[in-house]
LUMZANU-330923 format. One record per atom (N, C-alpha, C): x, y, z. Coordinates in steps of 0.02 Angstrom, whole numbers, padded with zeros to 5 digits, always signed. Each point is the difference from the previous one (the first is absolute). Example, Ala and Ser with C-alpha at 12.3 -4.5 7.8 and 13.67 -1.06 7.14 Angstrom:
2
+00660-00284+00390-00045+00059+00000+00045+00060+00000-00018+00053-00036+00042+00059+00003-00039+00055+00037
//
This chain:
369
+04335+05050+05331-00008-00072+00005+00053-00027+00048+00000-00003+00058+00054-00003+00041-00006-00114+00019+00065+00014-00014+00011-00078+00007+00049-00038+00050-00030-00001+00039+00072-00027+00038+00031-00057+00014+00080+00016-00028+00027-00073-00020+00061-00008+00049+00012-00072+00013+00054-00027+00018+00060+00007+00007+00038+00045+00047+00093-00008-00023+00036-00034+00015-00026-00038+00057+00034-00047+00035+00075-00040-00019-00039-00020-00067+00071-00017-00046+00033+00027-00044+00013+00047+00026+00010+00055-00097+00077+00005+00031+00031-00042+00049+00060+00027+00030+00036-00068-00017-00021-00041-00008+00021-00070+00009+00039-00022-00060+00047+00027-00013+00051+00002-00053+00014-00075-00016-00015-00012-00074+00044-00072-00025-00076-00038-00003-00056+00000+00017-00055-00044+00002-00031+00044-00036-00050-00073-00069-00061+00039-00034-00030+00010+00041-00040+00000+00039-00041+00046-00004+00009+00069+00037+00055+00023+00017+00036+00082+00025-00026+00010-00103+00058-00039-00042+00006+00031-00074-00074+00040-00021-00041-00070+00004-00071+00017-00021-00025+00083+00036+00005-00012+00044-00037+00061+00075+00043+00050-00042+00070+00014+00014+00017+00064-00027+00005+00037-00075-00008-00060-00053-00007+00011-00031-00077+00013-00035-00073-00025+00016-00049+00012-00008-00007+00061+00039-00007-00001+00057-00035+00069+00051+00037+00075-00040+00070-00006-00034+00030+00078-00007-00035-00016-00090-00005-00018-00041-00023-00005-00062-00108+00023+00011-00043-00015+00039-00048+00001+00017-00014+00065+00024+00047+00010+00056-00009+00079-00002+00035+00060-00034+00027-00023-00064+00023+00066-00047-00059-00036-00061-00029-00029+00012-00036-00019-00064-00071+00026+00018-00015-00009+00045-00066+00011+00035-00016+00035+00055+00006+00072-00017+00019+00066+00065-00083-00027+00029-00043-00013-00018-00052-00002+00022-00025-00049+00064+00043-00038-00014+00006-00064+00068+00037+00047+00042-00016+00007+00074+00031+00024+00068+00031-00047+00053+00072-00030-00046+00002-00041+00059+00031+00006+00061+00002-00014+00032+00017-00007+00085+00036-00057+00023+00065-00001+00010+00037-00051+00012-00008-00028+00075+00007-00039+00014-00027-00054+00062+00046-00025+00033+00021+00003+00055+00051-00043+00033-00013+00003+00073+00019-00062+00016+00001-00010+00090+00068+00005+00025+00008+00022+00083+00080+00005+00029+00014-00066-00011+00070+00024-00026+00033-00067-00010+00074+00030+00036+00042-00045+00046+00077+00010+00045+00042+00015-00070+00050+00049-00008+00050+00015-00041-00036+00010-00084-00056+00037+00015-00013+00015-00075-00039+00072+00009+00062+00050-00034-00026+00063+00010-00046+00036-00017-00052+00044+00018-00043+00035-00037+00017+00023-00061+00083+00036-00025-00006+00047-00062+00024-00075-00057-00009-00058+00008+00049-00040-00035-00073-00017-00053-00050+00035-00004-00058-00012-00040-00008+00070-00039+00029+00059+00005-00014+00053-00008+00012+00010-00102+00026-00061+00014+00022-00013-00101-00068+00005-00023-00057-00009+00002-00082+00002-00010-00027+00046-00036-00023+00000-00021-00037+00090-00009-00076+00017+00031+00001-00044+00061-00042+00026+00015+00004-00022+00067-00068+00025+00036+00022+00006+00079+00005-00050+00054+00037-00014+00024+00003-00072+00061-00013+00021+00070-00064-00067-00001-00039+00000+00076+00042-00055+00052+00030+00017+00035+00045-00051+00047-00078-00032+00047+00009-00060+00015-00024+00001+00070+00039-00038+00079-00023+00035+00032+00055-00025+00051-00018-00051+00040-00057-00042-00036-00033-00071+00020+00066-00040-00017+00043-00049+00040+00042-00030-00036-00006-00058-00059+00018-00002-00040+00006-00048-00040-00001-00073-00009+00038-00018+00056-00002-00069+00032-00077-00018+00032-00028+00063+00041-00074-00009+00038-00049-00032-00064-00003+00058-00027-00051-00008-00051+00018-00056-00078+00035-00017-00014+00023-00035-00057-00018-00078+00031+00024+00000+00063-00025-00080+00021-00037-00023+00056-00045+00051+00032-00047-00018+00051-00055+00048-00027-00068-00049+00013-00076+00056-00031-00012+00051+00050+00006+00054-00028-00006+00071+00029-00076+00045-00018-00026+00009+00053-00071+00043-00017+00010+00058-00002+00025-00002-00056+00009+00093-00044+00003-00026-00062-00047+00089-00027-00006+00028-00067+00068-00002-00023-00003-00048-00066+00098+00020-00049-00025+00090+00005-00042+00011-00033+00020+00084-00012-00008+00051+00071-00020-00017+00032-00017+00036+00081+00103-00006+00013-00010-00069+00001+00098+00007+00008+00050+00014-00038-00027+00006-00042+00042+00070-00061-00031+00074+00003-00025+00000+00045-00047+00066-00010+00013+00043-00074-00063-00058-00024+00000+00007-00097-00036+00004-00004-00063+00011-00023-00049-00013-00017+00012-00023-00061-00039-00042-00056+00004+00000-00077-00040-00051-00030+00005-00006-00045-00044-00029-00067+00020-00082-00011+00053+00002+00010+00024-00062-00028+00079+00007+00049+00000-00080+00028+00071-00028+00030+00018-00040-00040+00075+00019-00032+00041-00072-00041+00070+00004+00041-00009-00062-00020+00088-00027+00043+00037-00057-00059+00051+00010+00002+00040-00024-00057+00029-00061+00025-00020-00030+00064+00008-00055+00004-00049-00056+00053+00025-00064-00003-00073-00026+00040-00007-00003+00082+00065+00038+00009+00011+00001+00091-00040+00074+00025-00083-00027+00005-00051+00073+00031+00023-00008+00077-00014+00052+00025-00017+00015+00061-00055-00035+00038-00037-00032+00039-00027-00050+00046-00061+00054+00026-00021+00063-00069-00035+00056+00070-00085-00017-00073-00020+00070+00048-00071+00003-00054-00001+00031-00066-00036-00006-00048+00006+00052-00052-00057+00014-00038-00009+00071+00011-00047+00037-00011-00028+00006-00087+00084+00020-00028-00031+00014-00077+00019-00087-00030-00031+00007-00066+00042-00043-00046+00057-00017-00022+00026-00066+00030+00083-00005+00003+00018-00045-00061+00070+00007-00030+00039-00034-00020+00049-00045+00006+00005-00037-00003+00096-00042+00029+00018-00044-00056+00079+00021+00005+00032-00037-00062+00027-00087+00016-00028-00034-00034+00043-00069+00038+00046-00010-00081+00058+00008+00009+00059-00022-00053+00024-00068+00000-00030-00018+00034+00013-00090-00004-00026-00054+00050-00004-00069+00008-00016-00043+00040+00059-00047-00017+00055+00020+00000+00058-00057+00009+00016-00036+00053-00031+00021+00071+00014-00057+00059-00048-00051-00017-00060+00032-00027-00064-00047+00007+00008-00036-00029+00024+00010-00078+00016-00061-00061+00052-00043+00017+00046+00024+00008+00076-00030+00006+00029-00039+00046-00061+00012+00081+00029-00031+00035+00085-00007+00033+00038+00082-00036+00081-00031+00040+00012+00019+00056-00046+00045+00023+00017+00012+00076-00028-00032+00056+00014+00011+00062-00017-00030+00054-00081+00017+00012-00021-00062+00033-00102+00005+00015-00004+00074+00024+00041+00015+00041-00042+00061+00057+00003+00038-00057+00079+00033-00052-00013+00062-00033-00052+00005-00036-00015-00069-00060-00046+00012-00043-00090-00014+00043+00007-00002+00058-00058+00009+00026-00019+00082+00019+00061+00024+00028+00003+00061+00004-00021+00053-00068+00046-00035-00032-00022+00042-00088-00067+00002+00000-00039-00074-00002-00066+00002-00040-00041+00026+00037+00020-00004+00076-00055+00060+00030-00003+00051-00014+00051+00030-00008+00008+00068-00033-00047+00025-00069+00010-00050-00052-00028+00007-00061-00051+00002+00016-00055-00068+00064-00061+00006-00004-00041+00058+00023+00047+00027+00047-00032+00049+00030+00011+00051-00065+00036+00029-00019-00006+00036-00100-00059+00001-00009-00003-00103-00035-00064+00022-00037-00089-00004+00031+00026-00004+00054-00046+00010+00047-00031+00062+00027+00053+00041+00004-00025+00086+00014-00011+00032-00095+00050-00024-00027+00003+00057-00068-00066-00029-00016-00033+00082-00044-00041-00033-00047+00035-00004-00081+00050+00014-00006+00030-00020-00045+00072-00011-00016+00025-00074-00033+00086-00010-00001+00030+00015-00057+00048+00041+00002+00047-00010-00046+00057-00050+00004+00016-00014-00052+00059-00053-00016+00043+00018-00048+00063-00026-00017+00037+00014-00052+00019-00020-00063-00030-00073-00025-00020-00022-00029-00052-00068-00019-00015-00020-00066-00088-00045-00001+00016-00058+00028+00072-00014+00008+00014-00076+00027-00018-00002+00077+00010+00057+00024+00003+00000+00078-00072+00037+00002-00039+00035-00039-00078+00005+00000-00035-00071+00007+00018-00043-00047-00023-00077+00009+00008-00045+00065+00067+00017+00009+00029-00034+00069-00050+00035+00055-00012+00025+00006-00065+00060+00057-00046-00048-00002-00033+00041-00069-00062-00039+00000-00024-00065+00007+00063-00061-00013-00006-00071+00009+00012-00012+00080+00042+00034+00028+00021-00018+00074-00048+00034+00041-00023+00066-00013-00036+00044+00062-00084-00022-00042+00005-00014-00070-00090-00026-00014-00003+00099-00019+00027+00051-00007-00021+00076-00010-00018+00023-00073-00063+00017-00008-00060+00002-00059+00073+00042-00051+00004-00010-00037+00067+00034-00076-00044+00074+00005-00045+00017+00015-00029+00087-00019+00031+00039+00068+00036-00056+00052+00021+00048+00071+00081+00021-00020+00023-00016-00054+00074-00018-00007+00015+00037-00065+00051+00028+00008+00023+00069-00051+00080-00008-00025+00030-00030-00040+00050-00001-00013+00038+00062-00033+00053+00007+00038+00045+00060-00003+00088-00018-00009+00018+00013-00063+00062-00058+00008+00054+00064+00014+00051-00050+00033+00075+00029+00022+00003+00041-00065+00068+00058+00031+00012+00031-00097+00086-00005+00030+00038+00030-00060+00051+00013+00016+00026+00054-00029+00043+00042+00031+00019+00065-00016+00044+00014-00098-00007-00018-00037+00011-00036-00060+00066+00058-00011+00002+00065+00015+00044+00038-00028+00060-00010+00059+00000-00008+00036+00050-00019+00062+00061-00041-00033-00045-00055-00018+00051-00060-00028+00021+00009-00067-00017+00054-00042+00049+00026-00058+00057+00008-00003+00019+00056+00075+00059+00022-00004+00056-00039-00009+00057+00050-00046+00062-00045-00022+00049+00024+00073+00034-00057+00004+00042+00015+00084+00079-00013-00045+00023+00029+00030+00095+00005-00036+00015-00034+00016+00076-00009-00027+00033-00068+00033+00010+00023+00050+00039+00066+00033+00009-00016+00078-00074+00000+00026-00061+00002-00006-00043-00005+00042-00009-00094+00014+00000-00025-00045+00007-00072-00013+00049-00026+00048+00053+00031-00019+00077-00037+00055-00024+00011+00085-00018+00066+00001-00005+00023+00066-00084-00057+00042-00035-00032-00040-00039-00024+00016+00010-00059+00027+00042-00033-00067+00021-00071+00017+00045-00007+00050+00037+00063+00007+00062-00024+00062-00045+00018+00060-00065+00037+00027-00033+00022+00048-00043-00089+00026-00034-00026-00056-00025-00066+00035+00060-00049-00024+00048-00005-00043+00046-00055-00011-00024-00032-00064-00017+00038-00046-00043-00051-00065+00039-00020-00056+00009-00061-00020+00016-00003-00049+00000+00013-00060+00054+00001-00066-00018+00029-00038-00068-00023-00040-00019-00062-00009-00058-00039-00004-00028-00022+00029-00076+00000+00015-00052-00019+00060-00042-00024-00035-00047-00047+00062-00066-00017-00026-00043+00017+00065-00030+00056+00010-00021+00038+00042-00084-00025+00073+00008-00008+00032-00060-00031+00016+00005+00088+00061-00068+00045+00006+00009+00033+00033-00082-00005+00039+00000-00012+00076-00052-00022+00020+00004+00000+00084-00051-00027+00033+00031-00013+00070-00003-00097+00000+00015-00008+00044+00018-00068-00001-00039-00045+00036-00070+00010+00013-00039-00041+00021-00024-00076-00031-00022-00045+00012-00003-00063+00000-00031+00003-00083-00074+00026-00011-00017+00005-00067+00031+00024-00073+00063+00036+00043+00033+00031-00075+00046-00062-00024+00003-00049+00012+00026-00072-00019+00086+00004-00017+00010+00022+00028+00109+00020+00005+00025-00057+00010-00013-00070+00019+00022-00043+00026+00004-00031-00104-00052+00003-00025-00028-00033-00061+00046+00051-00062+00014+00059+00046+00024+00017-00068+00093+00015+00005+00006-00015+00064+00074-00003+00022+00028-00075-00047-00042-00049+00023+00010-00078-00002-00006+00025-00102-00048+00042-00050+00000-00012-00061+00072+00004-00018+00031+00074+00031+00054+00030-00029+00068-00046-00013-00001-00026+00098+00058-00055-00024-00008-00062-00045-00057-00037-00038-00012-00033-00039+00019+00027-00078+00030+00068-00017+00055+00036-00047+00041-00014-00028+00028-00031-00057+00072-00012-00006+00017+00053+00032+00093-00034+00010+00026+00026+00034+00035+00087-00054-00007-00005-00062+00012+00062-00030-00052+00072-00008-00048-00032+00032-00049+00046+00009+00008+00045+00064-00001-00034+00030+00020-00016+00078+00062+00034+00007+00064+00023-00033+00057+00033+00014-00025+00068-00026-00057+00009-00071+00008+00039-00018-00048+00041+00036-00040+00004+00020-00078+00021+00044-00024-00007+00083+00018+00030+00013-00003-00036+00073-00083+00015+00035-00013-00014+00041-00083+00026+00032+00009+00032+00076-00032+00052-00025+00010+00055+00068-00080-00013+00012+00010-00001+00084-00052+00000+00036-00009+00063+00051-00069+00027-00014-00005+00080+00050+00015-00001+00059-00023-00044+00041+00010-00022+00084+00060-00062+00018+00020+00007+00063+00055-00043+00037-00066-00059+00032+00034-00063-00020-00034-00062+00044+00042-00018+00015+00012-00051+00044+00044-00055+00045-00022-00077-00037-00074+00008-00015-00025-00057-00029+00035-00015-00072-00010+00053-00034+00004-00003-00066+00071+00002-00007+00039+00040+00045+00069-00026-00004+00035-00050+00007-00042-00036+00054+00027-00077-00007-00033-00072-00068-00059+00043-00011-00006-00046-00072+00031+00021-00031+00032+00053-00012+00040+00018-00048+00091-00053-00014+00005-00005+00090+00070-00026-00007-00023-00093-00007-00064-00016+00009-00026-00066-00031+00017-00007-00060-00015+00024-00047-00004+00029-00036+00052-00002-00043+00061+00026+00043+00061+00023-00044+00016+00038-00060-00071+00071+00014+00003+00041-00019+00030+00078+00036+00025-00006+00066+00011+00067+00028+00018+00033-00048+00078-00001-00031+00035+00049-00012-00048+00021-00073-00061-00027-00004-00037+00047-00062-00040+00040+00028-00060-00014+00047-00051+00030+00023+00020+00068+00061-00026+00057-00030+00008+00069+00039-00036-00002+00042+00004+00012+00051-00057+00015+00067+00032+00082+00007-00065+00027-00009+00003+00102+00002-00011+00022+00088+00013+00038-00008-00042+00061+00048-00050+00019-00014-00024+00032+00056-00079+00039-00034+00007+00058-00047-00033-00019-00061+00009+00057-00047-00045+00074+00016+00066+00020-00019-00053+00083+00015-00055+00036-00079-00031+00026+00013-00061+00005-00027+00005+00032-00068+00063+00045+00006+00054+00033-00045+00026-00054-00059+00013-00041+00030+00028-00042-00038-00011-00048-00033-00076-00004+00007-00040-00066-00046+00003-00017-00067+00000+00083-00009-00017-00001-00102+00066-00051-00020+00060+00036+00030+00055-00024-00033+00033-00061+00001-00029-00030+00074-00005-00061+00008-00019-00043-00062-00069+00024-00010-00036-00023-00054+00019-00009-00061+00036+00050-00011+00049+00012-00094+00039-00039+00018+00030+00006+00055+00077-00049-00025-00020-00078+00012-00035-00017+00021-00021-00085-00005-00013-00019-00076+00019-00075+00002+00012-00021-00060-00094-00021-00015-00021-00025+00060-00086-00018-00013-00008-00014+00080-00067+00020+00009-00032-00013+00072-00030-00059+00015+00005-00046+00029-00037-00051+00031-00019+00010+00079-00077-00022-00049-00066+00027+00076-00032-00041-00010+00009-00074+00034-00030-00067-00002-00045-00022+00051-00042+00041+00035-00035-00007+00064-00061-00053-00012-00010-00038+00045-00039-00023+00000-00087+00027+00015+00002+00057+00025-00060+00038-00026+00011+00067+00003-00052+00050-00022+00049+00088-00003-00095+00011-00016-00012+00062+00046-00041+00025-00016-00016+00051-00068+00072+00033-00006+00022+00020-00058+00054-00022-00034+00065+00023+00050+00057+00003-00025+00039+00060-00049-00005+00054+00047+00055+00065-00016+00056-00022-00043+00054-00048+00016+00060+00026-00006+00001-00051-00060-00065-00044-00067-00019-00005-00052+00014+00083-00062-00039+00045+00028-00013+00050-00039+00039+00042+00009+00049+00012+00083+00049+00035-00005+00071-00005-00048+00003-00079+00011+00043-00010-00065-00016-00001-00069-00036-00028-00019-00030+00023-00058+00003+00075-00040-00015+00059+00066+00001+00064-00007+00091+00016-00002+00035-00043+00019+00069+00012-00029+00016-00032-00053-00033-00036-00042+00025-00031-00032+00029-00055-00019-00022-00034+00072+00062-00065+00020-00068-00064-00005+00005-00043-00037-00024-00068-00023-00025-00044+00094-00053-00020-00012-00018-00032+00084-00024-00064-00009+00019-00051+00048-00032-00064-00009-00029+00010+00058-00081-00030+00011-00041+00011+00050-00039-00087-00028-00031+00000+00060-00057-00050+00009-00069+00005-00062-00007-00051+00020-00076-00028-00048-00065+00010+00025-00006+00014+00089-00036+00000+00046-00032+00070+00029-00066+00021+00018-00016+00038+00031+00017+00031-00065+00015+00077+00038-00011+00073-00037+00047+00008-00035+00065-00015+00004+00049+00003-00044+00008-00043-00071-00041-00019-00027-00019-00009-00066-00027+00056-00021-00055+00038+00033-00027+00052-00031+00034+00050+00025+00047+00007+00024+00028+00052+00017+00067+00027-00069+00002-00083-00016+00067-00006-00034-00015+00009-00081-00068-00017-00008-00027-00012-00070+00048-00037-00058+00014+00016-00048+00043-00052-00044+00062+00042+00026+00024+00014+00030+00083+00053-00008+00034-00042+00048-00003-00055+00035+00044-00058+00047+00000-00063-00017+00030-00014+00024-00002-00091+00002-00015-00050+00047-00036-00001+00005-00067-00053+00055+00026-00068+00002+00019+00022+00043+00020-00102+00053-00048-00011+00052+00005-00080+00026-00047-00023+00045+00055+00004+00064-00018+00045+00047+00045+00027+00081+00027-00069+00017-00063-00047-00007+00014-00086+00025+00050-00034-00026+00038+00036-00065+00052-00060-00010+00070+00049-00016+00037-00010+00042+00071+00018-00009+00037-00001-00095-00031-00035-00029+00021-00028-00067-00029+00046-00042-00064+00011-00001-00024+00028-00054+00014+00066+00043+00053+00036+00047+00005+00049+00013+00075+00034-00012+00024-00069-00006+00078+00018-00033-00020-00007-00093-00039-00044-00017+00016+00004-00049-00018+00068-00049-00046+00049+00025-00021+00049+00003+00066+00068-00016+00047-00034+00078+00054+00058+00000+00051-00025-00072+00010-00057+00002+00049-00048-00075-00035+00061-00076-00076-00010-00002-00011+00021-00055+00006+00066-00002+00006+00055+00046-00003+00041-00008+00060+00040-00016+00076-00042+00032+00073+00013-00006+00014-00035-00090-00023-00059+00002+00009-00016-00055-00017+00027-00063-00070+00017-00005-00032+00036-00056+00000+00062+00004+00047+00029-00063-00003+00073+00015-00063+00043-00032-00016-00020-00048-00083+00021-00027-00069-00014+00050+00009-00047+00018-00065-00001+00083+00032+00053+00021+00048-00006+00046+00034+00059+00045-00041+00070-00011+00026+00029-00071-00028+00048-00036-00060+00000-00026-00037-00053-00019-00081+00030+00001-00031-00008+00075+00032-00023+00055-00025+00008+00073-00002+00073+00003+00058+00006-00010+00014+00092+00032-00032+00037-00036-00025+00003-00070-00040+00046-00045-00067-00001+00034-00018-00062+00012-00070-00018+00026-00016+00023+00069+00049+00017+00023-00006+00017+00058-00014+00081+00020+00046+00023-00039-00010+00077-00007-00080+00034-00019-00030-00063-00044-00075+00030-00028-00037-00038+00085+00017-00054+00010-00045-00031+00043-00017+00036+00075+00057+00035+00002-00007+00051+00087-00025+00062-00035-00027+00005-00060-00046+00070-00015-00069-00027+00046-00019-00040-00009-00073-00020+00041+00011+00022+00073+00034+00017+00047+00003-00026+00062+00010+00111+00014-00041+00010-00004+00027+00087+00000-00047+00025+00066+00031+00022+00057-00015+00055+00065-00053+00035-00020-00006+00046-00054-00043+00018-00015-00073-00009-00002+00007-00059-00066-00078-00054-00011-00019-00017+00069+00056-00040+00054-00036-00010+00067-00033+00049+00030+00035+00053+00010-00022+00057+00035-00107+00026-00009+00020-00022-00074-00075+00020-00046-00026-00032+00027+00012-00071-00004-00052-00064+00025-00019+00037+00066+00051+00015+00053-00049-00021+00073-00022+00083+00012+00019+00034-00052-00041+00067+00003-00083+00018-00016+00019-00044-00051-00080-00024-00016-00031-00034+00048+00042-00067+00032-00053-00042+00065-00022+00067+00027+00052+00045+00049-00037+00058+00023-00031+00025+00011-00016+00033-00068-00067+00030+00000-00057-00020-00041+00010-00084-00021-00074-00024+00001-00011-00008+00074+00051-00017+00058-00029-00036+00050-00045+00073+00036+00037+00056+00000-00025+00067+00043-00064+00028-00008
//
């Protein structure tokens, strides 16, 4: 049953959908020797042939470039230019190639946040939605990552609910068990600068993840909260640094380096609670990653992260700075919330398992073949 799928992004470290791609495609093929898949990629400048060889199975380069075909319409067979033949094309995300396609395709769209949200500039989110349309325009069938952003499809693109297959994020659940020593702890905090108490926001910093709303909650803190907890942020802004000194919060708020990939879990344990207040999230990973450590999360009311979060968080409206501090107040204050967050949390990231996904789009598979 030879299938040939997408690698394009399986390199793209730090973005769902690399997580999704590498973690579905290596679970699918130890689960299902019977699928033949065939990994897919176009020349791309500074990306080596063996840097895919992690796979277990075989990669078709093509030396059509990447740039040609991804954004000008090209009259070629996808599989003639993989010289693949196969049953079924899936791609784990909604950026296809601009060519023809022979078998029955797949494409994953993990979100419509330019389209909803509006925070970026006209050209990008024009650029985006071409992208998507052309998706669901070639696939005959989408996956998504969860029912909030299945809905969001179907209301914005009008796409019949029987074309659309929900497959949710998982997270590696035994990863974030491990107990780390104190020198692993010391050696962490002195590597990004962390305090001994945090309130962790780990993310990239684009317009929708609402940093401005949740910078502005923190300093609304007494000020004893505020000495005792400080809020580390994953990325360096210039922006957010200067609301910060608006603010007359600097000397609390951490601005990190880029965290290395190594170092997430522990990130995760040592935060006091995560706040992930975006104003929309197709899913929202770094919900269940904390959770899977153990660490209590305040997230939004909106989109997917309600159901992502189920009862194990505390749901504020992104729109008001107030009900987003008062969120962080109850959670320092009350030590029994605190602790049935974190109990609840540990059962609540049992739902979200690599595995179950893997099943789901194993099954699309080979009903579609």
């Amino acid at each position: 049953m030879r299938v040939n799928v997408d690698i394009s992004n399986a390199n793209m470290w730090g973005s769902g959908i690399c997580t999704f791609e590498n973690e579905i495609l290596n679970r699918i093929s130890i689960q299902n020797p019977e699928i033949d898949f065939r990994g897919c990629t176009n020349f791309r400048r500074n990306v080596e042939r063996g840097s895919f060889e992690r796979f277990p199975f075989k990669i078709s380069y093509s030396y059509i470039p990447y740039k040609l075909v991804y954004n000008y319409e090209t009259p070629i067979c996808y599989e003639k230019m993989m010289k693949s033949n196969s049953k079924l094309n899936l791609f784990c995300t909604y950026d296809l190639p601009r060519v023809r396609y022979k078998a029955p395709t797949i494409a994953t769209v993990h979100d419509i946040i330019l389209q909803k949200v509006q925070s970026e500039n006209k050209e990008l989110i024009e650029k985006y939605d071409k992208k998507v349309r052309h998706a669901i325009n070639v696939a005959d069938h989408i996956l998504t990552v969860s029912e909030a952003t299945k809905h969001d499809l179907m209301d914005y693109y009008d796409i019949p609910e029987k074309r659309i297959t929900v497959a949710y994020n998982g997270v590696d659940y035994l990863k974030y068990t491990k107990e780390y020593s104190f020198e692993e702890k010391r050696l962490l905090r002195e590597k990004y600068g962390l305090p001994e108490k945090y309130f962790l926001y780990f993310g990239s910093i684009r317009k929708h993840k609402n940093l401005e709303n949740m910078i502005t909650a923190y300093s609304y803190l007494p000020m004893n909260i505020r000495n005792e907890i400080k809020l580390v942020i994953t990325k360096k802004s210039s922006e957010l640094e200067r609301l910060c000194h608006i603010l007359r919060i600097t000397d609390d708020v951490i601005f990190t380096d880029y965290i290395d990939e190594c170092d997430k879990e522990c990130l995760y344990k040592l935060a006091y609670a995560t706040i992930f207040v975006s104003y929309y999230e197709g899913f929202g990973l770094p919900i269940i990653e904390s959770m899977a450590a153990g660490t209590p999360v305040i997230t939004s009311n909106v989109s997917s992260m309600p159901e992502v979060a189920g009862n194990a968080a505390l749901l504020v409206n992104p729109n008001d700075p107030e009900s987003i501090a008062e969120a962080m107040k109850t959670i320092v204050e009350d030590k029994e919330e605190y602790n049935r967050l974190a109990d609840l949390s540990v059962q609540n990231v049992k739902r979200f398992d690599w595995d179950n996904s893997a099943a789901v789009v194993s099954k699309l598979i080979k009903d579609m073949v």
